[in-house]
PyMOL commands that place a pseudoatom at each C-alpha (Angstrom):
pseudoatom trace, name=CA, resn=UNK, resi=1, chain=A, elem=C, hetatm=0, pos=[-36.342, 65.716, -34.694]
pseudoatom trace, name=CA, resn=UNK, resi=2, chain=A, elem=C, hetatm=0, pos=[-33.237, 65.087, -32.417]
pseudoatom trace, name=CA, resn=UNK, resi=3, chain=A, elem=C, hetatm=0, pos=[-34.382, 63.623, -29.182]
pseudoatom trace, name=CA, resn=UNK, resi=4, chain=A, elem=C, hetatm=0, pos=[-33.371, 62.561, -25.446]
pseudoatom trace, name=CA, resn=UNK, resi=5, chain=A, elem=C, hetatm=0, pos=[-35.386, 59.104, -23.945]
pseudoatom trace, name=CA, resn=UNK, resi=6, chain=A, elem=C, hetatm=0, pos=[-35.609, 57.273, -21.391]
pseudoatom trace, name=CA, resn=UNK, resi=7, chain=A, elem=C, hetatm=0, pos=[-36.209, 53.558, -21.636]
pseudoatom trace, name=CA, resn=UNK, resi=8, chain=A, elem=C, hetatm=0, pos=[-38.072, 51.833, -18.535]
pseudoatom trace, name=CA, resn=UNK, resi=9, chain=A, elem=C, hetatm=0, pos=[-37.569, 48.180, -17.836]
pseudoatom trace, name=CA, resn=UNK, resi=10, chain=A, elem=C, hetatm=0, pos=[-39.790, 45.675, -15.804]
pseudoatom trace, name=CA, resn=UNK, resi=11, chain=A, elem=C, hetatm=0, pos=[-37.223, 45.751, -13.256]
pseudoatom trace, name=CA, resn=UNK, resi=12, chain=A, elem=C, hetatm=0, pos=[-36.908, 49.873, -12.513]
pseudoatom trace, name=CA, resn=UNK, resi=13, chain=A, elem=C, hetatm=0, pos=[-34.117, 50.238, -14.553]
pseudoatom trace, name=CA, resn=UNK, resi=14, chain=A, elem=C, hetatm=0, pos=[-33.411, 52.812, -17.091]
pseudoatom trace, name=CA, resn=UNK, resi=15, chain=A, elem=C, hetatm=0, pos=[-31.592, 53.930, -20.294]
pseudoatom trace, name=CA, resn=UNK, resi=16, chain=A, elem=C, hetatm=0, pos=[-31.254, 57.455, -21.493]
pseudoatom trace, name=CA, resn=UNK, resi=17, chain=A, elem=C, hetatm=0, pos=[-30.043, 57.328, -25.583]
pseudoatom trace, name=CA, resn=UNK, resi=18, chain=A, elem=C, hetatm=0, pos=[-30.236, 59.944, -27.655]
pseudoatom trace, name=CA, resn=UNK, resi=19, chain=A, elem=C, hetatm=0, pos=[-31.635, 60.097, -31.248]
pseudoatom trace, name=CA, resn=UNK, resi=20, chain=A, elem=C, hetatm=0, pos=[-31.114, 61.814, -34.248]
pseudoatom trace, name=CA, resn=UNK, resi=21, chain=A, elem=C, hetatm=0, pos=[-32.659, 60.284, -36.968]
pseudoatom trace, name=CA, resn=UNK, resi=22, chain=A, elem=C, hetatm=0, pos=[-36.401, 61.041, -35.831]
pseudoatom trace, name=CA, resn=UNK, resi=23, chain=A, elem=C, hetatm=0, pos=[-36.868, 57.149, -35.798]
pseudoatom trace, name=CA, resn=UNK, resi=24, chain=A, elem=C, hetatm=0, pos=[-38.858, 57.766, -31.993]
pseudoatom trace, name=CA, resn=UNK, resi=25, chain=A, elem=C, hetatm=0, pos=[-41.429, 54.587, -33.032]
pseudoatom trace, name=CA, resn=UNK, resi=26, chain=A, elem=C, hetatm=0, pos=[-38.505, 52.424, -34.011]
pseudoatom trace, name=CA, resn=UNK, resi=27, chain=A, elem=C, hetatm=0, pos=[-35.046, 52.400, -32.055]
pseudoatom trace, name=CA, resn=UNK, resi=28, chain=A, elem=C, hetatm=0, pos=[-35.022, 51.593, -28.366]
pseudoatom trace, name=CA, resn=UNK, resi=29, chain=A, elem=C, hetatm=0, pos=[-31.645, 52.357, -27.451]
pseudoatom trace, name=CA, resn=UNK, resi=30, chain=A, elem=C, hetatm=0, pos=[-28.119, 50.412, -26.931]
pseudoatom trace, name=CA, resn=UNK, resi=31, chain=A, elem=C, hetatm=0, pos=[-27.929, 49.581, -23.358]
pseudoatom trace, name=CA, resn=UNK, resi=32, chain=A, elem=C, hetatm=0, pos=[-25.121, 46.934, -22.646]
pseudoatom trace, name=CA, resn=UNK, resi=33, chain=A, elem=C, hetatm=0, pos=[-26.789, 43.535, -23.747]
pseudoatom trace, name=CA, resn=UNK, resi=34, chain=A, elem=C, hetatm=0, pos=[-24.702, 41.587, -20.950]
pseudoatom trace, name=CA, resn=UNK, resi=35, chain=A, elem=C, hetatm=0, pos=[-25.962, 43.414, -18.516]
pseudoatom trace, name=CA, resn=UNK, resi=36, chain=A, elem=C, hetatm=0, pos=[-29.346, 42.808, -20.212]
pseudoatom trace, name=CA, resn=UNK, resi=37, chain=A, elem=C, hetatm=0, pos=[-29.019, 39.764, -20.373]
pseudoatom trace, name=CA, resn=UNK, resi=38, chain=A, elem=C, hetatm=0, pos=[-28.023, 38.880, -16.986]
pseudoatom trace, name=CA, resn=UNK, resi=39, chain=A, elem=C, hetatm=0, pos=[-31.274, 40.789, -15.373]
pseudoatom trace, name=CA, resn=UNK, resi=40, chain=A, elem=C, hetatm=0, pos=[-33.774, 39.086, -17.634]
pseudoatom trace, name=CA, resn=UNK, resi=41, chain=A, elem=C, hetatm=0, pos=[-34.135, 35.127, -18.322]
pseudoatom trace, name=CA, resn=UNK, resi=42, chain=A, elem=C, hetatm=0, pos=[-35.008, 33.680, -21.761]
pseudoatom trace, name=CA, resn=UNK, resi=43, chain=A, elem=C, hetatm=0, pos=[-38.489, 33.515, -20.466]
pseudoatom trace, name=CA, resn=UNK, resi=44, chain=A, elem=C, hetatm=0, pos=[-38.551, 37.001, -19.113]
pseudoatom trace, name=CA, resn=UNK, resi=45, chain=A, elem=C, hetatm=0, pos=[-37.155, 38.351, -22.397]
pseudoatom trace, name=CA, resn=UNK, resi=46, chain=A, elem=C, hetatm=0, pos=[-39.387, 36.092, -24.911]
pseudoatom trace, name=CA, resn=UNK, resi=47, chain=A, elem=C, hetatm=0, pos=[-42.489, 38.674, -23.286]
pseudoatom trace, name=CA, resn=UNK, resi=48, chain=A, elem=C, hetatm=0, pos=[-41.351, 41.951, -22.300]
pseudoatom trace, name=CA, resn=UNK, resi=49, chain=A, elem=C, hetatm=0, pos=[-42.607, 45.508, -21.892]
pseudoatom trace, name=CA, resn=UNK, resi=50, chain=A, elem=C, hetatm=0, pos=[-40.741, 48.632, -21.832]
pseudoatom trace, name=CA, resn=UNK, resi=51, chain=A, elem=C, hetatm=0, pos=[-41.867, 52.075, -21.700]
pseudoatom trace, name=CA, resn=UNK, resi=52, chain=A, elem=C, hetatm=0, pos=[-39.876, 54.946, -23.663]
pseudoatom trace, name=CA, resn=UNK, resi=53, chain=A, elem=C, hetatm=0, pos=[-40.466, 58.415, -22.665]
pseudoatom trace, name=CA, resn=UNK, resi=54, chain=A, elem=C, hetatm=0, pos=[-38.792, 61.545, -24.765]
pseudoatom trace, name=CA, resn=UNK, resi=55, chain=A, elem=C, hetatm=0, pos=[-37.753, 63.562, -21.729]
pseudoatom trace, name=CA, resn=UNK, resi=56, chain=A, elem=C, hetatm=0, pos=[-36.041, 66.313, -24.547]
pseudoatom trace, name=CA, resn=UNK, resi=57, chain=A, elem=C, hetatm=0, pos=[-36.823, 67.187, -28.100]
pseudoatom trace, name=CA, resn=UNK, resi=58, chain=A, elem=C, hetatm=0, pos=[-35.446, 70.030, -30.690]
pseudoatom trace, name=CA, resn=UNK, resi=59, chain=A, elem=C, hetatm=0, pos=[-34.997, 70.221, -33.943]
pseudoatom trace, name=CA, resn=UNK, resi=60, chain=A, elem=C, hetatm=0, pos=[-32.269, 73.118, -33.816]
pseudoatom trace, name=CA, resn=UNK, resi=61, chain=A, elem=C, hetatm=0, pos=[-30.214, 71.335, -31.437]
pseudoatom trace, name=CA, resn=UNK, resi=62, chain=A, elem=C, hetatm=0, pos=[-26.393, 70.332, -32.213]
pseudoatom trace, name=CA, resn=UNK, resi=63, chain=A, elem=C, hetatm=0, pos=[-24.943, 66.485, -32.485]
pseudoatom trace, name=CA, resn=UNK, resi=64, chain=A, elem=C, hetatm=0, pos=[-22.523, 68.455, -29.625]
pseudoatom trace, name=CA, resn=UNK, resi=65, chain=A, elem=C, hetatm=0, pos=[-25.408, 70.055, -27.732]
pseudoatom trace, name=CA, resn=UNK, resi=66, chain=A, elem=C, hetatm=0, pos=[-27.472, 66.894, -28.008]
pseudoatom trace, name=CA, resn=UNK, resi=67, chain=A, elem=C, hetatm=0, pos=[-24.673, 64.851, -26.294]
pseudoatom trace, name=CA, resn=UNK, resi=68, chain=A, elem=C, hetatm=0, pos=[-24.106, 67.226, -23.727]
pseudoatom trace, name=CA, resn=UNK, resi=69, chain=A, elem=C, hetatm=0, pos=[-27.773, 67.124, -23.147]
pseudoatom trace, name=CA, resn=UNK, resi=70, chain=A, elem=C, hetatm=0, pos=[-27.800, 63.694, -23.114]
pseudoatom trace, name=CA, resn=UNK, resi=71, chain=A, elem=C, hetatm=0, pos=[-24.698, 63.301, -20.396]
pseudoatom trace, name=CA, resn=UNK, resi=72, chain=A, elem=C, hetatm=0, pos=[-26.640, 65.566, -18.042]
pseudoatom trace, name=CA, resn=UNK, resi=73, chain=A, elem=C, hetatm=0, pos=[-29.804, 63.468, -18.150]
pseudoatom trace, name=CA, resn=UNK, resi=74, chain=A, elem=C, hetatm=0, pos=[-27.691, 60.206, -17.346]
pseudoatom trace, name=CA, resn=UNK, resi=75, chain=A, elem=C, hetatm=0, pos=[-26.294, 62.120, -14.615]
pseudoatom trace, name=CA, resn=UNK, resi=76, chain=A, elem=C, hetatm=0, pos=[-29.392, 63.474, -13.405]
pseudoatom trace, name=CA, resn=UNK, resi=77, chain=A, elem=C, hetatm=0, pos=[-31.318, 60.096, -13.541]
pseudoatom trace, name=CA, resn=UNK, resi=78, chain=A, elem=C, hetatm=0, pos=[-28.554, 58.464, -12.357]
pseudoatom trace, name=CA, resn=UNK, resi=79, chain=A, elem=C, hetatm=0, pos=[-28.848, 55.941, -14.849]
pseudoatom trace, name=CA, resn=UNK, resi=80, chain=A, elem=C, hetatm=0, pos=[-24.974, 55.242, -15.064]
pseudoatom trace, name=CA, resn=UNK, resi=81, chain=A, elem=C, hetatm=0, pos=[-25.601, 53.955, -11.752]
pseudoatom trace, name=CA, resn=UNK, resi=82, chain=A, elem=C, hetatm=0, pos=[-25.616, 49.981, -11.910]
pseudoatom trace, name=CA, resn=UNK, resi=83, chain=A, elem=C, hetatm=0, pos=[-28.467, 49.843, -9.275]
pseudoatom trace, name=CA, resn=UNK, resi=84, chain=A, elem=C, hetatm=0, pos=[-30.291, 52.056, -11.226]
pseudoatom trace, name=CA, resn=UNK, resi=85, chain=A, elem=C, hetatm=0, pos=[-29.667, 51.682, -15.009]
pseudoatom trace, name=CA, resn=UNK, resi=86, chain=A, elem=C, hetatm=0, pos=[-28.093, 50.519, -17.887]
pseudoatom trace, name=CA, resn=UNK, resi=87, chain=A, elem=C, hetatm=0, pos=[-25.899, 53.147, -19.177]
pseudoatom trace, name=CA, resn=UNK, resi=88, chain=A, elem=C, hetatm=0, pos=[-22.389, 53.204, -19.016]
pseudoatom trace, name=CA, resn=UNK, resi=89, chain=A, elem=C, hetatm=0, pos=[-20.993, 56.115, -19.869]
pseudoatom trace, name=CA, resn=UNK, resi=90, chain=A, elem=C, hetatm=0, pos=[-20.387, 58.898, -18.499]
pseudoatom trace, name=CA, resn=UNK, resi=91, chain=A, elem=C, hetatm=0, pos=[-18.887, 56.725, -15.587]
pseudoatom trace, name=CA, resn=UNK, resi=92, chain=A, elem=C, hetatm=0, pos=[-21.377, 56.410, -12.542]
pseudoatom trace, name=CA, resn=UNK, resi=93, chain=A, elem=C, hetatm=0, pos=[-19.086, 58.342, -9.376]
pseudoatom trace, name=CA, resn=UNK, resi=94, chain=A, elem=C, hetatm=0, pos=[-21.120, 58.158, -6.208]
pseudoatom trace, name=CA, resn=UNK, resi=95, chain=A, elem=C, hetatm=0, pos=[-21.391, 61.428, -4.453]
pseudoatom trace, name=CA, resn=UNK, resi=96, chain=A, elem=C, hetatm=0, pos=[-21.669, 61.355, -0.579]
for i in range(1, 96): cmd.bond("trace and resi %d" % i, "trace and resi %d" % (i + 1))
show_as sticks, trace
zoom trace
């Protein structure tokens, strides 16, 4: 099953990742660790929760379709944003 998530962190911020392996209980994503690392002390990190939703699932789906998917989720979410998550790509461009 190819899938779209989103990863919640203890401080609001998000990740959407996509994954096509059907690994959904295992792999939590690739957000930038420096950025990671710099929201979250040792202590914070040594006991952490995180909540993973699938916000899009098919099994039909194309590795192209999936990313395009996938880009209009981060947009959507605005998780590209760096006040509001963790992804990097496509690159966050505030509308006014």
């Amino acid at each position: 099953m190819k899938v779209i998530y989103k990863i919640t962190y203890p401080n609001g911020k998000i990740y959407i990742g996509k994954d096509s392996t059907g690994d959904n209980l295992r792999y939590f994503g690739s957000p930038n660790r420096e950025y990671l690392e710099n929201d979250f002390s040792w202590e914070q990190q040594k006991d952490i929760t995180l909540r993973k939703e699938l916000l899009f699932f098919d099994n039909e789906i194309s590795e192209t379709a999936l990313i395009k998917k996938e880009n209009e989720l981060i947009e959507k979410y605005e998780s590209n944003n760096p006040d509001k998550g963790y992804n990097l790509v496509p690159k966050y461009s505030k509308i006014n």
